[in-house]
C-alpha positions as CSV (number, residue, x, y, z in Angstrom):
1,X,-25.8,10.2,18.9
2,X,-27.4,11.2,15.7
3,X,-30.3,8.6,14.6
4,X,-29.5,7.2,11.4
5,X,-25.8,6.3,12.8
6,X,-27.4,5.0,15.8
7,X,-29.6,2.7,13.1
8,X,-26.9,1.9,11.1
9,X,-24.4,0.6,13.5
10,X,-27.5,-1.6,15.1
11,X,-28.2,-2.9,11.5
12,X,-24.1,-3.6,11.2
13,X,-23.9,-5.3,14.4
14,X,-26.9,-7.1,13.7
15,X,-25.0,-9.1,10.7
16,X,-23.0,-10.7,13.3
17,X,-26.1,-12.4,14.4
18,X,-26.0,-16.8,14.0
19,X,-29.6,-16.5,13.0
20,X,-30.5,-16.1,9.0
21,X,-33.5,-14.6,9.6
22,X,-32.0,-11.8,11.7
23,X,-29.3,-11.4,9.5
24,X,-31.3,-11.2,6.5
25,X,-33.5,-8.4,8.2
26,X,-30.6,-6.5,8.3
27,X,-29.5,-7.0,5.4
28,X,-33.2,-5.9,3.8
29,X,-32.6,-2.5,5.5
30,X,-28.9,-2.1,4.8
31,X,-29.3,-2.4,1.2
32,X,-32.5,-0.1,1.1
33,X,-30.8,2.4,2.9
34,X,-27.6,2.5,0.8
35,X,-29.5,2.6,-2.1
36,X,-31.7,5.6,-1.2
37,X,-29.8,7.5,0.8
38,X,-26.0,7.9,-1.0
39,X,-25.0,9.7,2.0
40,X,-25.5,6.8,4.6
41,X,-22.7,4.5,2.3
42,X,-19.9,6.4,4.5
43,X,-21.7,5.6,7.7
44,X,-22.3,1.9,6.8
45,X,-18.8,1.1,6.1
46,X,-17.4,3.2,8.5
47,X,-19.2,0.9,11.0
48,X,-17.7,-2.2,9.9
49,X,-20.2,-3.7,7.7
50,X,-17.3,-4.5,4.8
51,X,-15.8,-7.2,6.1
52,X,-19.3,-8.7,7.9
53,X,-21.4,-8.5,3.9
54,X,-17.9,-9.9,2.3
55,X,-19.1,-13.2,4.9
56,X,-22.6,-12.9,3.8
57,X,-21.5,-14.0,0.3
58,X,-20.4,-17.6,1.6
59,X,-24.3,-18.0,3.0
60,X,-26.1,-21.4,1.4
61,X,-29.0,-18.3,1.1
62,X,-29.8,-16.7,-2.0
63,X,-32.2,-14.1,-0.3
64,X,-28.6,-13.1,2.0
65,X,-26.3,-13.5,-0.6
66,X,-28.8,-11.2,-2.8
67,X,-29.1,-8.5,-0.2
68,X,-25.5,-8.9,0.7
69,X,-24.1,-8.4,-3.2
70,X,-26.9,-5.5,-3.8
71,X,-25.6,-3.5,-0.4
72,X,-21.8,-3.9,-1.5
73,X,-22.4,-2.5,-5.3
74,X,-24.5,0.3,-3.5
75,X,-21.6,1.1,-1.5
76,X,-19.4,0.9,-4.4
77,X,-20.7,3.6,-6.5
78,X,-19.8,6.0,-3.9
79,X,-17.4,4.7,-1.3
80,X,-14.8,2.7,-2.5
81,X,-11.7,3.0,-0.5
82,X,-13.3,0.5,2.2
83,X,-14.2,-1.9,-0.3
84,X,-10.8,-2.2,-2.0
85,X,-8.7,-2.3,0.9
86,X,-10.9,-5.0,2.6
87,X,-8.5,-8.6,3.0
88,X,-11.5,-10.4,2.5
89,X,-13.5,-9.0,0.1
90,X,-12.3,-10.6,-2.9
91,X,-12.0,-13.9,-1.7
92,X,-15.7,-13.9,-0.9
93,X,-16.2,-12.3,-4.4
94,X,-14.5,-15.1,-6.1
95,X,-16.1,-18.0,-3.8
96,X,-19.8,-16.6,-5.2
97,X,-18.7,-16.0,-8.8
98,X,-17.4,-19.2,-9.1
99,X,-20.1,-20.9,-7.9
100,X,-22.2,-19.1,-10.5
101,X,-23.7,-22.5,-12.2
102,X,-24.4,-24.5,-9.2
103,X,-25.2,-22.8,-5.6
104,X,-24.8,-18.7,-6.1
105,X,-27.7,-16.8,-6.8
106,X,-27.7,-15.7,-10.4
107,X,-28.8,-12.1,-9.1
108,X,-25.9,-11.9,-6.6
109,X,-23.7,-13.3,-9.3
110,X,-24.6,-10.2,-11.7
111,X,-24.5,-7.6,-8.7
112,X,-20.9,-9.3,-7.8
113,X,-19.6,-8.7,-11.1
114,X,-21.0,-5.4,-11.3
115,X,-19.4,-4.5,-8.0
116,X,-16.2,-5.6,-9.6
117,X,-16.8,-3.3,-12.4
118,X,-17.7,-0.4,-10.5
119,X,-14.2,-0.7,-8.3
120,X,-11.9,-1.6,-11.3
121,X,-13.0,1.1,-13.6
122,X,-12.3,4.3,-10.8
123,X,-9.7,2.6,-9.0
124,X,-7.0,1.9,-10.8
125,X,-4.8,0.7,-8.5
126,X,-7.1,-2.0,-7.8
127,X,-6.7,-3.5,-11.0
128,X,-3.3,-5.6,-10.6
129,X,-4.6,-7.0,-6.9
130,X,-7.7,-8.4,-9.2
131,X,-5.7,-9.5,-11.8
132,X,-3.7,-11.1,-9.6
133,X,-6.2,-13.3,-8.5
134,X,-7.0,-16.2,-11.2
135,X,-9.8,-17.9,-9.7
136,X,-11.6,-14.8,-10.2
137,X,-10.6,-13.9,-13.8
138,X,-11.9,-17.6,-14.3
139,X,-15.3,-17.2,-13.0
140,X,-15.2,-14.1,-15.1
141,X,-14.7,-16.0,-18.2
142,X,-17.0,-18.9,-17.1
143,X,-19.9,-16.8,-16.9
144,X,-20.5,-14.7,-19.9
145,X,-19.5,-18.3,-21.8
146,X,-22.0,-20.7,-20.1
147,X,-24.4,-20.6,-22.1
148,X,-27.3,-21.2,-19.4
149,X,-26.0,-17.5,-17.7
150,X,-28.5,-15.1,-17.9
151,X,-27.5,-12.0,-20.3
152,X,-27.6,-9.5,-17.4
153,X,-24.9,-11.9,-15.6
154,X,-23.1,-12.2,-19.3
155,X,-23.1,-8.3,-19.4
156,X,-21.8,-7.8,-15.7
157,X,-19.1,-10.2,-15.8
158,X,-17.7,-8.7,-19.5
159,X,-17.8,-5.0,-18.2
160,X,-15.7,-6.4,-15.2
161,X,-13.5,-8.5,-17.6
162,X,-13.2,-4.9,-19.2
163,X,-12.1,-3.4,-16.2
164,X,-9.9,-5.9,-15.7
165,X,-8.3,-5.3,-19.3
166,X,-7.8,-1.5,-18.5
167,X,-4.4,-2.9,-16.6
168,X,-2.0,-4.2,-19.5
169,X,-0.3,-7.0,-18.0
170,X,-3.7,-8.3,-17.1
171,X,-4.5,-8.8,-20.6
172,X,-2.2,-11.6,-21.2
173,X,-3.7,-13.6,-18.2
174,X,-7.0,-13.1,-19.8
175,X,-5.1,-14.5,-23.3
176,X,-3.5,-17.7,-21.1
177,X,-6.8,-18.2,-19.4
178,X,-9.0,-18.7,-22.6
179,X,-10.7,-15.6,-23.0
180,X,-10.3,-14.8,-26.5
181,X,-11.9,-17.8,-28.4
182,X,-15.3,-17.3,-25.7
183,X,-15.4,-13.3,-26.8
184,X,-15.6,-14.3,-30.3
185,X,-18.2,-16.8,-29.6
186,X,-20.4,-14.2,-28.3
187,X,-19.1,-11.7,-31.1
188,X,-20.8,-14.4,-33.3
189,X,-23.8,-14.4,-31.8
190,X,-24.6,-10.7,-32.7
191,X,-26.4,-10.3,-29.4
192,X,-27.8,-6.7,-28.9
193,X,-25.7,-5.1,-26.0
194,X,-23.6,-8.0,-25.7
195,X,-21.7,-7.7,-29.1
196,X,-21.1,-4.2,-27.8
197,X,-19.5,-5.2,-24.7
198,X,-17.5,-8.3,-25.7
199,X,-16.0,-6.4,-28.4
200,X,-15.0,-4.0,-26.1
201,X,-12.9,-6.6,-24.2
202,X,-11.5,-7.8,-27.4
203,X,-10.5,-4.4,-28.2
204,X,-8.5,-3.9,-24.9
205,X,-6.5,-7.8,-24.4
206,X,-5.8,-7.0,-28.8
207,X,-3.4,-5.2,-26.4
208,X,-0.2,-7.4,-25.6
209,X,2.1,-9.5,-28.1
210,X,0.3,-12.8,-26.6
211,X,-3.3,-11.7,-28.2
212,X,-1.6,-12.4,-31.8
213,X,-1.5,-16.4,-31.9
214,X,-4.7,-16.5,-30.3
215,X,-6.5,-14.2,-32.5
216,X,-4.8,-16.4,-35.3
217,X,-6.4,-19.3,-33.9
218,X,-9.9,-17.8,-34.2
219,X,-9.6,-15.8,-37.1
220,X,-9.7,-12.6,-35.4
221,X,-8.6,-10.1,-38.1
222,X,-11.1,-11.5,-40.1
223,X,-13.9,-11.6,-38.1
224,X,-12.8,-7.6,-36.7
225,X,-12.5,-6.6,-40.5
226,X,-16.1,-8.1,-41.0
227,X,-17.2,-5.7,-38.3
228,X,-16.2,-3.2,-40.3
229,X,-16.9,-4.3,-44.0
230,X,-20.2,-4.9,-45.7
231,X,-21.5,-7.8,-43.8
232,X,-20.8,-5.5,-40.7
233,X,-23.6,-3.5,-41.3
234,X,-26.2,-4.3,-38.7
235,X,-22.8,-3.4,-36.3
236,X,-23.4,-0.5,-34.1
237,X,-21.1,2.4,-34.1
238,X,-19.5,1.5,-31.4
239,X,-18.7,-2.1,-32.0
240,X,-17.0,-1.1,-35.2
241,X,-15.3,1.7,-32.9
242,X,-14.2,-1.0,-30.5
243,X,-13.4,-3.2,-33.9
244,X,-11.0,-0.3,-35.1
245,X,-9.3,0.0,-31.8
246,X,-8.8,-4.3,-31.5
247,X,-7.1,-4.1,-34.8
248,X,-5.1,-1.0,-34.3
249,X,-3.7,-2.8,-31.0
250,X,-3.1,-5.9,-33.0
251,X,-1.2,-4.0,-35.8
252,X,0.9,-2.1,-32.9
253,X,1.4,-5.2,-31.3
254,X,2.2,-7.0,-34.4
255,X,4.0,-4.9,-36.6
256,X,4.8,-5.3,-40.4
257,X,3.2,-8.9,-40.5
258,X,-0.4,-7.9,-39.1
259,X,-0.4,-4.6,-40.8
260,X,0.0,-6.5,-44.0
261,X,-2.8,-8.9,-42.8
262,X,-5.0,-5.9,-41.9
263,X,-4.6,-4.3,-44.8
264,X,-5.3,-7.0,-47.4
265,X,-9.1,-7.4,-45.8
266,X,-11.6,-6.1,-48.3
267,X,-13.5,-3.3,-47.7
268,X,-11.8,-2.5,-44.2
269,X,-10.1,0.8,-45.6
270,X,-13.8,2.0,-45.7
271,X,-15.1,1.1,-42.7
272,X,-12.1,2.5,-41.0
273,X,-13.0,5.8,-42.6
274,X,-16.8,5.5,-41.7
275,X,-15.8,5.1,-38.2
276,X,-13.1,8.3,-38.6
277,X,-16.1,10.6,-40.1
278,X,-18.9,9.5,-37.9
279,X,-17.4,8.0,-34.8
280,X,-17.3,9.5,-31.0
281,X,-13.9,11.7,-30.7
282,X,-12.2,8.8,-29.2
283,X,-13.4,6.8,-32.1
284,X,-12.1,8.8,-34.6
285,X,-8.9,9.0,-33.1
286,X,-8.3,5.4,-33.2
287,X,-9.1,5.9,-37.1
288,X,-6.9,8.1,-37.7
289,X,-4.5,6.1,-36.2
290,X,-5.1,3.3,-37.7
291,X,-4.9,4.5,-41.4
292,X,-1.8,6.0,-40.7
293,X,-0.4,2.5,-39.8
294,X,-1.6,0.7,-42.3
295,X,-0.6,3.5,-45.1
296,X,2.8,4.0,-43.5
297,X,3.5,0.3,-44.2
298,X,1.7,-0.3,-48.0
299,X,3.6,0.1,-51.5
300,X,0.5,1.9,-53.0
301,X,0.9,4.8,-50.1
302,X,0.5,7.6,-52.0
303,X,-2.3,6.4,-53.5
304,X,-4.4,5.1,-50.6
305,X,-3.7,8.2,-48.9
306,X,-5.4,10.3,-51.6
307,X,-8.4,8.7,-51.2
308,X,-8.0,8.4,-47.3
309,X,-6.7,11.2,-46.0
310,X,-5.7,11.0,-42.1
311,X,-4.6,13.3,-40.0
312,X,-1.0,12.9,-37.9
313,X,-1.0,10.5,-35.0
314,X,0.9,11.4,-32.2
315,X,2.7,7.7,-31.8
316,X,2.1,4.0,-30.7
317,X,2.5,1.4,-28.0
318,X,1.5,-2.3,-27.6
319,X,-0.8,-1.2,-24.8
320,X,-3.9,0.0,-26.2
């Protein structure tokens, strides 16, 4: 039998072990080797070690449940079939995230979420199952709004809320769970990196009819349109790309009403266009889009559109 199996399924079969000290050992090597060697991630889980890490994540231990959550977002980036199709898996996911302020170790917390992340944003048929399970969308939302999370743990659990998002009907769980009014906290914050990344959320749950009264509640719209107007202008480019695409999912979602609320938002015409001229391709598409909606629907359309030329769109959905 070739070596490196040989090793591996020791190191596996070692995880069954009842002493923490043996198990963490294992660990130790399991995560160093599927984080140096990409082609050894097939090996490990093809000897079982899925379903024996997912129990390493209910561990009192922060060193075992760091080494445990480090090995299974190794594994991730590469071999993800085994991970998603594990029973257990997510329930161990959602025990450590939601015991993110109290006895998980805030580095297994971020390399949980991250996990998530890496598994929701290839595998889309993945998304539903998570979205399916509240507890876990909750712990989601708890961390990135405590405000004792580290940013690193705030980061990982809004790119997984992302992937999350990228399902549609998943969107209006996130709505019905609270999300929206803790995104626009952190919006408000103007956090490098994080802006970028809450935004992006925002952008996709803008996407179902639910997002409408709860972006009302916050003032949404205006807080979007500010991204995009004068006071926006320490904004990156791609939070006011992720602001263009929020609204234009708010305005297909909401139809004459929220294009009229768009529209009336001073200086967002021009922001729009700064976005269409100097965004990424997907960002400019979004532009266009969106100026065609909200010059479709105004009185002074001939007008506007001299000044703001757009290009033809090829339709619309409330799904973002």
């Amino acid at each position: 039998m070739d070596t490196k199996l040989l090793t591996i399924r020791t190191l596996v079969s070692t995880l069954n072990s009842l002493s923490d000290q043996t198990r963490l050992a294992a660990l130790r090597h399991l995560r160093h080797t599927s984080n140096q060697d990409p082609a050894a991630r097939p090996l490990i889980t093809a000897a079982g070690a899925v379903p024996l890490l997912a129990d390493a994540l209910y561990s009192a231990s922060h060193p075992i449940q760091e080494h445990a959550t480090a090995t299974l977002l190794n594994l991730s980036i590469s071999d993800r079939r085994p991970l998603v199709s594990s029973p257990t898996l997510l329930h161990a996911l959602s025990h450590l995230l939601s015991r993110h302020a109290s006895s998980s170790s805030p580095s297994a917390v971020q390399s949980a979420a991250a996990t998530l992340h890496s598994l929701l944003a290839v595998v889309a048929d993945y998304r539903p199952i998570v979205g399916a399970k509240h507890d876990i969308l909750h712990a989601l939302i708890g961390i990135f709004s405590h405000p004792n999370s580290p940013t690193r743990s705030v980061k990982d659990a809004l790119k997984a809320s992302f992937g999350v998002a990228l399902h549609p009907p998943n969107r209006t769980v996130l709505v019905r769970l609270g999300a929206v009014p803790k995104l626009f906290v952190l919006v408000a914050k103007k956090m490098i990196g994080i802006t970028e990344d809450a935004s992006a959320v925002i952008a996709q749950i803008a996407g179902c009819e639910e997002s409408r009264e709860a972006f009302r509640k916050v003032s949404g719209v205006s807080v979007l349109a500010g991204m995009l107007g004068s006071e926006g202008g320490k904004c990156s480019l791609r939070t006011k790309e992720n602001a263009v695409s929020a609204l234009l999912n708010l305005v297909r979602c909401g139809a004459e009403k929220m294009v009229a609320e768009v529209r009336e938002k001073r200086g967002i015409l021009d922001g729009i266009v700064y976005v269409q001229e100097h965004g990424s391709s997907k960002g400019k598409s979004k532009a266009v889009a969106l100026l065609k909606l909200l010059l479709d629907g105004g009185n002074n359309h001939e007008i506007i559109e001299d000044l703001y030329p757009v290009e033809s769109d090829s339709g619309s959905s409330c799904s973002g």
